[in-house]
Every structure is written in structure tokens, then in C-alpha cells.
N, CA and C atoms as a LAMMPS dump frame, in Angstrom:
ITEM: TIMESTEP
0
ITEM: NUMBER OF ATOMS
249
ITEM: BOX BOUNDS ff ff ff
-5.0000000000000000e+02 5.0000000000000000e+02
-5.0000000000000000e+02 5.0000000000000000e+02
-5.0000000000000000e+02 5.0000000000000000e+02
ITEM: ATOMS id mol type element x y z
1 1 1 N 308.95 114.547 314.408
2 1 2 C 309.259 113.666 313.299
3 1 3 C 308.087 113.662 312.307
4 2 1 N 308.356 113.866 311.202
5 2 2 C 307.343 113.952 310.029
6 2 3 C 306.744 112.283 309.446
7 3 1 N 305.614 112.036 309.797
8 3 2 C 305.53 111.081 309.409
9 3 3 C 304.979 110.895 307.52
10 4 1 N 305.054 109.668 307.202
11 4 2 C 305.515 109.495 305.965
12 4 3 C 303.618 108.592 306.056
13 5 1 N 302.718 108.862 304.415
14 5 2 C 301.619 108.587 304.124
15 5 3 C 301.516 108.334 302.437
16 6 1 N 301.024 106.872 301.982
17 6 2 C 301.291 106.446 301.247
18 6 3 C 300.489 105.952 300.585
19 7 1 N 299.934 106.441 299.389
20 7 2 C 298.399 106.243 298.334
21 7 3 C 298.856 105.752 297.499
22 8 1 N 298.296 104.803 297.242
23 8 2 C 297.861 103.556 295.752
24 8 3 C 296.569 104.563 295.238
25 9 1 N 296.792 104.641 294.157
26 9 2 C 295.471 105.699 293.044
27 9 3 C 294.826 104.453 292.314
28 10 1 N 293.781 104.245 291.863
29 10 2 C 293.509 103.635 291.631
30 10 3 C 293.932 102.618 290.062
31 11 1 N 294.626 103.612 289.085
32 11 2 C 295.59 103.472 287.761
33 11 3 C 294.632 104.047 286.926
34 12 1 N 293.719 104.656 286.778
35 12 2 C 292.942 104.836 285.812
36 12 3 C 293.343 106.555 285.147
37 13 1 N 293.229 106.966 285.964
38 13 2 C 293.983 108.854 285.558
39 13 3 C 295.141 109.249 286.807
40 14 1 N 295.96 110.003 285.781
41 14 2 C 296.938 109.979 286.792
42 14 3 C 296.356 111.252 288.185
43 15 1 N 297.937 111.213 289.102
44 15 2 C 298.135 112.526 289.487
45 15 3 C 299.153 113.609 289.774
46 16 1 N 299.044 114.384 289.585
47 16 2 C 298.222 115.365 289.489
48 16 3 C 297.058 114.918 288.209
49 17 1 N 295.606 115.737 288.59
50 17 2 C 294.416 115.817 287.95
51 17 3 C 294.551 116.166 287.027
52 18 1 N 295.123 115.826 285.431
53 18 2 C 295.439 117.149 284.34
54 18 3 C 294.775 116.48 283.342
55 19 1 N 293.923 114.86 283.643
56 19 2 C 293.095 114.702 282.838
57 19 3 C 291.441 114.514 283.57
58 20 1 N 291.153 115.089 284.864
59 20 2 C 290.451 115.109 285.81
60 20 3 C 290.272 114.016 286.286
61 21 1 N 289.218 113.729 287.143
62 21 2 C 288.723 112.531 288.451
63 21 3 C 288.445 113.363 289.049
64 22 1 N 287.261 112.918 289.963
65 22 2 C 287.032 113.363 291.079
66 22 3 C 288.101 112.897 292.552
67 23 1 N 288.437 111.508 292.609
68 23 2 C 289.739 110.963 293.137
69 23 3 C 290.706 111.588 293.167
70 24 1 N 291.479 111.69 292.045
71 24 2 C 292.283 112.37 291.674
72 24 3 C 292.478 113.768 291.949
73 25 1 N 291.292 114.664 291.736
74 25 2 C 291.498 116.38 291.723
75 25 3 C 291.505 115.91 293.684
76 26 1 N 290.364 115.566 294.309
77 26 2 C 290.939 115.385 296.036
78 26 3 C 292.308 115.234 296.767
79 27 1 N 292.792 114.404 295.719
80 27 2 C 294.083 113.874 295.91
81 27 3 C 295.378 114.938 295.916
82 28 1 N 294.751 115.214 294.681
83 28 2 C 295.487 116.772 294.661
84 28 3 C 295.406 118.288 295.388
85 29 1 N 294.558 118.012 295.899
86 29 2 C 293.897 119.248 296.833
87 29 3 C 294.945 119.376 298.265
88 30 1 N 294.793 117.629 298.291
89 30 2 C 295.194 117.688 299.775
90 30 3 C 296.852 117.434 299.49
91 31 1 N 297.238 117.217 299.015
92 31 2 C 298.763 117.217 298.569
93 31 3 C 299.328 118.68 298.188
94 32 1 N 298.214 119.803 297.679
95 32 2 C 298.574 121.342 297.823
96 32 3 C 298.484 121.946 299.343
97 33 1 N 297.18 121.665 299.693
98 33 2 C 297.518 121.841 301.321
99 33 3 C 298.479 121.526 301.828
100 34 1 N 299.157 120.465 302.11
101 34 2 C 299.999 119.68 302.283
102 34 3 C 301.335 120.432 302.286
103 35 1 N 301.401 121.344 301.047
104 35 2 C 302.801 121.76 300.759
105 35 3 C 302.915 123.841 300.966
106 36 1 N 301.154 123.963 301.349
107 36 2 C 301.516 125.342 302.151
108 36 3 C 301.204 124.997 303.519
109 37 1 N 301.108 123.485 303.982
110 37 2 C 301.459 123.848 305.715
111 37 3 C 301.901 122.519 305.868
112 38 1 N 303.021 121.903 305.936
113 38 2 C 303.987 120.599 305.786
114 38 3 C 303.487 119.989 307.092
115 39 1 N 303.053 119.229 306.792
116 39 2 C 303.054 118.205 307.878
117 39 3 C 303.086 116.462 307.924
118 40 1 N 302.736 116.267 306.613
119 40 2 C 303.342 114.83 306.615
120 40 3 C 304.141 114.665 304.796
121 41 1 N 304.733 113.644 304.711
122 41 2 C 305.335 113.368 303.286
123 41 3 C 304.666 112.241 303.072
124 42 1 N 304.095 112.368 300.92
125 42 2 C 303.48 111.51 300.826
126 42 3 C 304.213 111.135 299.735
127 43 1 N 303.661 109.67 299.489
128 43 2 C 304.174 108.937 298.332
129 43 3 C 302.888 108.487 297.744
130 44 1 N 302.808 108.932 296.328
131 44 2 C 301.744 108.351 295.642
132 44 3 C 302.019 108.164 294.599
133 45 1 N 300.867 106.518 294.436
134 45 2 C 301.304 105.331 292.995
135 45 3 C 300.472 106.402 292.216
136 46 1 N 301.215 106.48 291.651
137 46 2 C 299.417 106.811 290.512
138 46 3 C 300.287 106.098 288.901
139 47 1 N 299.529 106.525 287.975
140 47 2 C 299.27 106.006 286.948
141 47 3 C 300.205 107.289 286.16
142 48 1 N 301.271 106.881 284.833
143 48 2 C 302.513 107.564 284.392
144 48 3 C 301.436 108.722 283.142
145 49 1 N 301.369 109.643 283.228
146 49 2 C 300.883 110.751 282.379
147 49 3 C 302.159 111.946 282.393
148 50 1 N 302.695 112.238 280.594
149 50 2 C 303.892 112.997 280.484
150 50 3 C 303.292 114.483 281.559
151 51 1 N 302.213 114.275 280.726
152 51 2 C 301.675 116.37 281.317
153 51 3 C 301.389 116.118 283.14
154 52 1 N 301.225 115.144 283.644
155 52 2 C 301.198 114.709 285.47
156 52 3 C 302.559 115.397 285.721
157 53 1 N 304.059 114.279 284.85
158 53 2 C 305.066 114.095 285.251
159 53 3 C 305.407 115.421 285.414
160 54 1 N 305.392 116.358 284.217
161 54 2 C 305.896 117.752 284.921
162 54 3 C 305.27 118.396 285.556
163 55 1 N 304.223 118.049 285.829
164 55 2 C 303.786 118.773 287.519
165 55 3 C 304.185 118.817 288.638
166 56 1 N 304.708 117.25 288.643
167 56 2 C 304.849 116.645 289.737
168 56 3 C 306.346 117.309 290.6
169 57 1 N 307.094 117.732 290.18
170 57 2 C 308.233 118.264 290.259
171 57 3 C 307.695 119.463 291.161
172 58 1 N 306.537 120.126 290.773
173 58 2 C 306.534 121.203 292.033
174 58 3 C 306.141 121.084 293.529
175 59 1 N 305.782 120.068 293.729
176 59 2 C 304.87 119.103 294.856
177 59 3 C 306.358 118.59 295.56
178 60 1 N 307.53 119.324 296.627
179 60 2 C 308.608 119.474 297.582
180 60 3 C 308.44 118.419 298.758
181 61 1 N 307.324 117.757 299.16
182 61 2 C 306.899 116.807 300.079
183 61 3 C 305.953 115.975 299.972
184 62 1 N 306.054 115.203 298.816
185 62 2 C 305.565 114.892 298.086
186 62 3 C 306.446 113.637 296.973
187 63 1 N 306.3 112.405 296.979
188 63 2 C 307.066 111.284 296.141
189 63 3 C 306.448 110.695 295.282
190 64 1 N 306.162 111.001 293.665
191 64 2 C 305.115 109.972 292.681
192 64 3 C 306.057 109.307 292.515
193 65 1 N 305.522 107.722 292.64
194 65 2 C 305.683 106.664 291.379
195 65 3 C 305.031 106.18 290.314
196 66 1 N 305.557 106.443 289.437
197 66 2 C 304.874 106.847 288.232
198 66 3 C 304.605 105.221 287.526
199 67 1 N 303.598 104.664 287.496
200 67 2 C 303.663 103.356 286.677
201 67 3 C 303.07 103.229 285.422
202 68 1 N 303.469 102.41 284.712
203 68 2 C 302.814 102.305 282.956
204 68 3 C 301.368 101.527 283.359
205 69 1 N 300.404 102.212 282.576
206 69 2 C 298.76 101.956 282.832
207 69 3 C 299.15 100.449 282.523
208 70 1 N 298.55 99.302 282.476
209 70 2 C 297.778 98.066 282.518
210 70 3 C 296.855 97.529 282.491
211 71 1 N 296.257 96.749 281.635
212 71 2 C 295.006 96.107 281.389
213 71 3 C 294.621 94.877 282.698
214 72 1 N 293.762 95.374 283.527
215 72 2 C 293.589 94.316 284.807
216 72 3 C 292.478 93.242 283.688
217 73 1 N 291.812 93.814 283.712
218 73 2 C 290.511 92.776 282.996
219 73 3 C 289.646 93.708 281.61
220 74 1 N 288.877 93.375 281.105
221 74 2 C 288.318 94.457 279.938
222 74 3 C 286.85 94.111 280.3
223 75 1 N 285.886 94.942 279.577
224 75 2 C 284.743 95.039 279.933
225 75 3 C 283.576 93.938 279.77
226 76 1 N 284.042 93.192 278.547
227 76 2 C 283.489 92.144 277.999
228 76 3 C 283.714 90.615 279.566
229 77 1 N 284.747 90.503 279.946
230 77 2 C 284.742 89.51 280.537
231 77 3 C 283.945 90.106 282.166
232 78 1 N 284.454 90.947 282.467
233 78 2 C 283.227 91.732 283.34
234 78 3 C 281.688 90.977 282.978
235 79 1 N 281.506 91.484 282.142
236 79 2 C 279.549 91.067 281.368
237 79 3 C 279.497 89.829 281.8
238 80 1 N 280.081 89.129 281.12
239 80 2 C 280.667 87.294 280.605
240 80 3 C 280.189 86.969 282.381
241 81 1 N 280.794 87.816 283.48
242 81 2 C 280.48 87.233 284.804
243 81 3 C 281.926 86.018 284.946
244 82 1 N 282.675 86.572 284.132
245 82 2 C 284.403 86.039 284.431
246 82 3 C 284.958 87.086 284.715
247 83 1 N 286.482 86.494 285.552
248 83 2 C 287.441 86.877 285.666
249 83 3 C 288.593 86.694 285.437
């Protein structure tokens, strides 16, 4: 039975890596491994990029959910020492 493995990205660049990360390009590494020797199916959140989305289509064991980026907090209230 193939078990099923499931990544939250962090939202900042998507994946596939097509605007880089170091996160991201790993992420992708092991999700190519992944699909020349099958052994588990993954589902990963990542963050909605058009040029990701048609990548993503070649990746056979493999499930993105693609979400619209979001503003958690901005940099200024960071400083400020708010949240």
C-alpha cells in the first residue's frame, strides 16, 4: 500500500522552484525522485504561480494545492515588536 505524505510550503515561492528557494528547489528534487522510483504520493500546499501550475501537471504522484499568496503580517509591525 502506497502511503500518502503531505507538505505545507511555507507560501512565499511556489512549487515547483521556477522562481527559486532553496526550500522549494529540495522540495522539488525529492518529488522528481519520487516519480523515477514511486514510492509514496504527495500532496503539496504551496503558494499559486501560473509558470508552477504548468509544471505541475508532469509530477503523476504527486497532488498541488495551489493557494492565492496572503499577507500574514508586513515588515513594519514585525519592527513595531507587534503582531
Amino acid at each position: 500500500m502506497i502511503k500518502n505524505i503531505g507538505i505545507v510550503m511555507p507560501g512565499v515561492l511556489p512549487v515547483p522552484a521556477v522562481q527559486g528557494g532553496g526550500i522549494e528547489q529540495e522540495i522539488e528534487l525529492l518529488l522528481r525522485s519520487n516519480e523515477k522510483n514511486f514510492q509514496f504520493h504527495f500532496f503539496v500546499f504551496t503558494v499559486k504561480d501560473d509558470k508552477a501550475t504548468n509544471l505541475q501537471g508532469k509530477f503523476k504522484h504527486t497532488t498541488f494545492i495551489n493557494i492565492a499568496p496572503c499577507l500574514l503580517y508586513t515588515s513594519d509591525a514585525a519592527d513595531d515588536g507587534e503582531s
